[in-house]
Every structure is written in structure tokens, then in C-alpha cells.
C-alpha positions as CSV (number, residue, x, y, z in Angstrom):
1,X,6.7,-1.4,9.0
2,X,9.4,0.4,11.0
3,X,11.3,-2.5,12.4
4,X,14.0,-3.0,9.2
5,X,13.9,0.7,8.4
6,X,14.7,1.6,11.8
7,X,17.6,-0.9,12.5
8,X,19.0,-0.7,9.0
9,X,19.1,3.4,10.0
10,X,20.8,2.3,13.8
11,X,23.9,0.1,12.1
12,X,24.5,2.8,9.4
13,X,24.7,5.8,11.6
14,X,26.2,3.9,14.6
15,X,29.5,2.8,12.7
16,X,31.7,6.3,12.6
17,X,34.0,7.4,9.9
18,X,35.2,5.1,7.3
19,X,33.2,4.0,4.0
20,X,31.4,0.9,5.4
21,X,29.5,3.7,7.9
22,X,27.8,5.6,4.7
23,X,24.3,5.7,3.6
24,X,23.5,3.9,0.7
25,X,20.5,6.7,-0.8
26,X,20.0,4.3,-3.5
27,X,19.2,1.5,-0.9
28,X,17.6,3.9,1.1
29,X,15.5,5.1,-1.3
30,X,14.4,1.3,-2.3
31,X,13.0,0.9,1.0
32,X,10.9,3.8,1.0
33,X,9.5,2.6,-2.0
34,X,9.0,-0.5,-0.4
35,X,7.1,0.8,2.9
36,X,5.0,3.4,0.5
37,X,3.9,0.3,-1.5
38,X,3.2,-1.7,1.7
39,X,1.4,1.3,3.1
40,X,-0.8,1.6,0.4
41,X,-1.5,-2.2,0.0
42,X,-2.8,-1.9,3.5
43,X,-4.6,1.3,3.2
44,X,-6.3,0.0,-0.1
45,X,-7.8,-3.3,2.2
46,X,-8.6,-1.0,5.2
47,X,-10.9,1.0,2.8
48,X,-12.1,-1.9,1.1
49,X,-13.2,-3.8,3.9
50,X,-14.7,-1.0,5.6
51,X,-16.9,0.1,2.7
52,X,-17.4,-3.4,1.6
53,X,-18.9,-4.4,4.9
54,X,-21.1,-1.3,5.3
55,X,-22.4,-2.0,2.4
56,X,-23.0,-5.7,2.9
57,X,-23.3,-6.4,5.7
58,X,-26.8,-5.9,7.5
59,X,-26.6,-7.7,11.0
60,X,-23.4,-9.2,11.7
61,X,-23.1,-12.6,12.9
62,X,-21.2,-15.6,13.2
63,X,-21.3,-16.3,9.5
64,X,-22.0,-14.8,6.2
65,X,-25.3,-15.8,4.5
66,X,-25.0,-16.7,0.7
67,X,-26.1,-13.5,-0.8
68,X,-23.9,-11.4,1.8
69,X,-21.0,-13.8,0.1
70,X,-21.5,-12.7,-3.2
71,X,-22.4,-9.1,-2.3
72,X,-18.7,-9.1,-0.8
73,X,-17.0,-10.6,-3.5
74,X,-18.7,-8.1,-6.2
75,X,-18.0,-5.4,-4.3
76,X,-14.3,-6.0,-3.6
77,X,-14.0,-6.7,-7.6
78,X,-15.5,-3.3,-8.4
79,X,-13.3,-1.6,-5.8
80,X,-9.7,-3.1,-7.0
81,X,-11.3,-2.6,-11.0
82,X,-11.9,1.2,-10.0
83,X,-8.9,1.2,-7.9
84,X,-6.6,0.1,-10.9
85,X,-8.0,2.7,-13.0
86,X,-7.3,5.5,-11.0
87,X,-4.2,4.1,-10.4
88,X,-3.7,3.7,-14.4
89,X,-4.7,7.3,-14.9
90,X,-2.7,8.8,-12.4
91,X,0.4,6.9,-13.0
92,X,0.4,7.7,-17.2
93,X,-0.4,11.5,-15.9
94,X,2.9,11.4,-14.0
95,X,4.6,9.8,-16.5
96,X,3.4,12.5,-19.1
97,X,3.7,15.5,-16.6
98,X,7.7,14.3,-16.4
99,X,7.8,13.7,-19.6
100,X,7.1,17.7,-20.3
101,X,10.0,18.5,-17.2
């Protein structure tokens, strides 16, 4: 996650003085973006899978049965459907609390 931030960051503030050393905030800010959106991608599977197989998963072994299959695939669905509402709800709250600025 940190390895283009963190060398785009190096070249930038390692060339001195004229305009080709300045920090571009829009690019800057583009790549936050980026790494937020990454970092809640990851988050989002991290907390799926863990409650997922918690909730699925009985004895683990070297292979899921059939109705441990289906169990996983139902309850990923109903975690990206709630997950996508939330996500709905909050983003048109934002959208409607700067709307009001």
C-alpha cells in the first residue's frame, strides 16, 4: 500500500528548488483516494471472511462440504447487499449534508 505513495513522496521532496520539485495536491490527493479505496476493499473481505467462516464453518478441514459451499456463498451475497446499502445511505447523506454547506 505504501510502496508508490512513499517513493512518489521521496522524488518530489528530494528534487530542490525549481517547479519540476513541487507537489502536485491534486495528484496527491488522487492517491489518497486510491489507498482509502484499496483500504476499504480489503477491510470489507477481511470482515467478510471472518464472519462468513464463523458462521459457516463448523470443523474445518481440507475441503468445504456442499452445504458449507452454499452457506458461504449466501452469506457473502447478504454481506456485499447490506454492505452496498450502507454504503448508498451514507454516501447520499454526504452528498445532502454538502449540499446544505
Amino acid at each position: 500500500m505504501e510502496s508508490g505513495f512513499g517513493s512518489d513522496f521521496g522524488s518530489d521532496f528530494g528534487s530542490g528548488g525549481g517547479g519540476a520539485g513541487k507537489l502536485d495536491p491534486g495528484l496527491i490527493m488522487e492517491q489518497v483516494k486510491v489507498q482509502i479505496a484499496v483500504a476499504n476493499a480489503q477491510e470489507l473481505l477481511q470482515r467478510m471472511t471472518d464472519k462468513c467462516f464463523r458462521k459457516c464453518i463448523g470443523k474445518p478441514g481440507g475441503a468445504l462440504d456442499n452445504s458449507e459451499q452454499k452457506c458461504i456463498a449466501m452469506c457473502m451475497d447478504r454481506y456485499m447487499d447490506a454492505w452496498n446499502t450502507v454504503s448508498r445511505a451514507y454516501n447520499s447523506r454526504l452528498q445532502r449534508e454538502r449540499a446544505n454547506m
